[in-house]
C-alpha positions as CSV (number, residue, x, y, z in Angstrom):
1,X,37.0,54.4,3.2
2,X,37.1,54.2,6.8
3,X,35.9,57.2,8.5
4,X,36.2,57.8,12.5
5,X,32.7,58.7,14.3
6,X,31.5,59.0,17.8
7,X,28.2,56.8,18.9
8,X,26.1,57.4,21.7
9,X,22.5,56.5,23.1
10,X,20.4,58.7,23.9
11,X,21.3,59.3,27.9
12,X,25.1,59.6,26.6
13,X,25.2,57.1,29.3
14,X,26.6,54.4,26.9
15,X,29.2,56.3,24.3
16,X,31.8,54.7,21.5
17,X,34.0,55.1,18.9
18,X,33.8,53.8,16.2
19,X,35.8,53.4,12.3
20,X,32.8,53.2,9.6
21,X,32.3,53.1,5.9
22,X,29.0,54.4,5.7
23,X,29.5,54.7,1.8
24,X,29.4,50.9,1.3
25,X,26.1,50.6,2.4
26,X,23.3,50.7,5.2
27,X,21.3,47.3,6.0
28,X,17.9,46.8,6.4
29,X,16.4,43.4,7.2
30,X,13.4,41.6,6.8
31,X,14.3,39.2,9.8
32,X,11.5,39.7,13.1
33,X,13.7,41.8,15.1
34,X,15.0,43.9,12.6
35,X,11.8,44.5,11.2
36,X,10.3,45.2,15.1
37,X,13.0,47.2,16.1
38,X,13.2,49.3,12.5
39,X,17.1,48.6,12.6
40,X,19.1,50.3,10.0
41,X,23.1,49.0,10.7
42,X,26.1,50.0,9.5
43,X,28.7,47.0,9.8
44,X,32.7,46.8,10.7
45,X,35.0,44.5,12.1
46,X,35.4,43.8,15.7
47,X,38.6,46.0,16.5
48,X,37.0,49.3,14.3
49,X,34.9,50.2,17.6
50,X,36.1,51.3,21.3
51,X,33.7,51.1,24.1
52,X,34.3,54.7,26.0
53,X,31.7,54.8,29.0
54,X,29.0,53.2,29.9
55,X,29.4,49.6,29.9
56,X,27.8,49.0,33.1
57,X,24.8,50.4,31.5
58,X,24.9,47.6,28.9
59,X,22.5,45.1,28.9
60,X,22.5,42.4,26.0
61,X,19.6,40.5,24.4
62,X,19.4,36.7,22.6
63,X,16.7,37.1,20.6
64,X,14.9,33.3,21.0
65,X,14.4,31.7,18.5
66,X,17.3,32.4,16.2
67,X,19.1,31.3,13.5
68,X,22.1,31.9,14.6
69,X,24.7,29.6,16.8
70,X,24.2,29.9,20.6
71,X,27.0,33.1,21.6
72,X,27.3,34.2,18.1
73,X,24.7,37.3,18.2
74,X,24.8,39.9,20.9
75,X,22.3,43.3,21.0
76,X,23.4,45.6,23.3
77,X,21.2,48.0,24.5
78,X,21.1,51.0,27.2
79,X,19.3,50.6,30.4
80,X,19.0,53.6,31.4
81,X,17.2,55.1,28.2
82,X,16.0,51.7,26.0
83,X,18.5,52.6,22.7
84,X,20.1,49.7,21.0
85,X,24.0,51.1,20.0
86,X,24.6,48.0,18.6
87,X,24.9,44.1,17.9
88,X,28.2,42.4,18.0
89,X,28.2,39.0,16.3
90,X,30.3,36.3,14.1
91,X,30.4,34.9,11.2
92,X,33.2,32.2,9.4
93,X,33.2,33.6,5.5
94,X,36.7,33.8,4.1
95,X,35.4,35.7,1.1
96,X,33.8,38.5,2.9
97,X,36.3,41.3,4.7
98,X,33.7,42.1,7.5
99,X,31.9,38.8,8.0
100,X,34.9,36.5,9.1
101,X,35.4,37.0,12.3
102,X,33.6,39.2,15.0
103,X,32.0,42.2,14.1
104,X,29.4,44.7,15.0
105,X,26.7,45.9,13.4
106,X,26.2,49.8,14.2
107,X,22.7,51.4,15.1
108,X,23.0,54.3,12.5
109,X,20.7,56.3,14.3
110,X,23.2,56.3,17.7
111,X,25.8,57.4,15.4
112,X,26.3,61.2,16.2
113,X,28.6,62.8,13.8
114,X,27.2,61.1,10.8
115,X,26.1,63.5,8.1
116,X,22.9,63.8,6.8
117,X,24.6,64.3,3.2
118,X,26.4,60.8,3.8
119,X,23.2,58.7,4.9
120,X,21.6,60.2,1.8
121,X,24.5,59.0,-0.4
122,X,24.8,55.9,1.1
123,X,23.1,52.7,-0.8
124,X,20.9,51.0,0.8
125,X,21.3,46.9,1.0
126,X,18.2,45.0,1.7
127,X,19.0,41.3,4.0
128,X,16.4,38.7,4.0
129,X,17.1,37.5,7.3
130,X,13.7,36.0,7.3
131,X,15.0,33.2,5.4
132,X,18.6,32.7,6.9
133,X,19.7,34.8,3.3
134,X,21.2,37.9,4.7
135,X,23.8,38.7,1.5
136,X,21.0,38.6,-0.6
137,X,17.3,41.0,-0.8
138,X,14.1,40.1,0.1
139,X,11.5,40.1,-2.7
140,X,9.7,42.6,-0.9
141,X,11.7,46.1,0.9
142,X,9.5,48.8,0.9
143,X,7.9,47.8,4.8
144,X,11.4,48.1,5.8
């Protein structure tokens, strides 16, 4: 169920709200950036999450080379203080309620109301970006 949080980085420069199911899951992903920047996201659709300030200190990075379709993947970052709050990309698949359309992925450590209890109790999904095969693991998660 969709649950209302506030997001911030860490200069509260940048600040959001967002609508999150943190019970269905936080990703972790073998793919380079991921894996450099020790991401752990939380995803929703594209109208679940409401810039408040901050978005002149937004800066946004293509990560080069990528997989994905030239506009399709955005990571936002602070620059001010260096957090990323999140990625905002798209996908086309029909059959998944997030993934067709826009969406953002959430940083879930710039998430600032989240509960430790509910990080605990959420599973954790393992992506293998590496290999373009993000709705399914990697044979090897415990480096991530």
């Amino acid at each position: 169920m969709l649950k209302a949080y506030h997001g911030s980085c860490h200069c509260k420069r940048v600040q959001f709200d967002v609508n999150l199911d943190v019970s269905r899951g936080i990703h972790k992903c073998n793919c380079t950036y991921c894996v450099k920047t020790k991401y752990q996201k939380v995803f929703t659709k594209a109208d679940q999450l409401t810039l408040k300030t901050g978005e002149d200190s937004l800066t946004n990075y293509h990560a080069s080379p990528s997989g994905w379709p030239e506009g399709h993947i955005h990571h936002y970052f602070c620059k001010n203080c260096g957090v990323q709050v999140y990625s905002k990309g798209y996908l086309e698949m029909p059959e998944h309620d997030i993934f067709n359309g826009w969406f953002y992925a959430v940083n879930l450590a710039t998430i600032d109301n989240v509960t430790p209890e509910e990080i605990i109790s959420a599973p954790v999904i393992y992506e293998d970006g590496i290999n373009d095969n993000q709705l399914n693991p990697p044979k090897e998660t415990r480096h991530l």
